[in-house]
Phi, psi and omega in degrees: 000136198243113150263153170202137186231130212237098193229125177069008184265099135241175159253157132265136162274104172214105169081028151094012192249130242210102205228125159312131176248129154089197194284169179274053151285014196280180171188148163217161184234129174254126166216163178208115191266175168053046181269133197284338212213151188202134150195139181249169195219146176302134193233091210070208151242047159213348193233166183249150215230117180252145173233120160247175177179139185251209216253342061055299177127306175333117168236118150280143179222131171228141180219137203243130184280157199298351163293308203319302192288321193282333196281327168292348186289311187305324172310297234256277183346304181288340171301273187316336177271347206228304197293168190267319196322305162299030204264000000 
């Protein structure tokens, strides 16, 4: 399931074109639950690229440079030694 929140956004539609509207004050929030598939990949030469997707169809792709990647790894390692999840 893909949520997205949307704050402070319009457009125009017009003749099939897509036009920004009022100020650049926009922000969005992407989540995505139930994901069947996960996987990363080198994304350039410097970052790393993760892709999800759910059953759905629905994909987030995110790219992270590699502290980036080490502080989740490090995340997921303190996971596994503390949390229940891992049980």
């Amino acid at each position: 399931m893909l949520s997205l929140t949307l704050e402070e956004f319009m457009v125009e539609l017009n003749e099939g074109s897509i036009k920004n509207v009022g100020p650049k004050n926009k922000s969005a929030t992407a989540k995505l639950f139930d994901v069947e598939s996960a996987e990363a990949r080198e994304f350039g030469d410097k970052r790393v690229k993760f892709v999800f997707e759910d059953e759905d169809g629905n994909e987030i792709q995110v790219s992270l440079f590699p502290e980036h990647v080490r502080t989740i790894a490090d995340d997921i390692d303190a996971l596994e030694e503390d949390s229940p999840v891992f049980d």
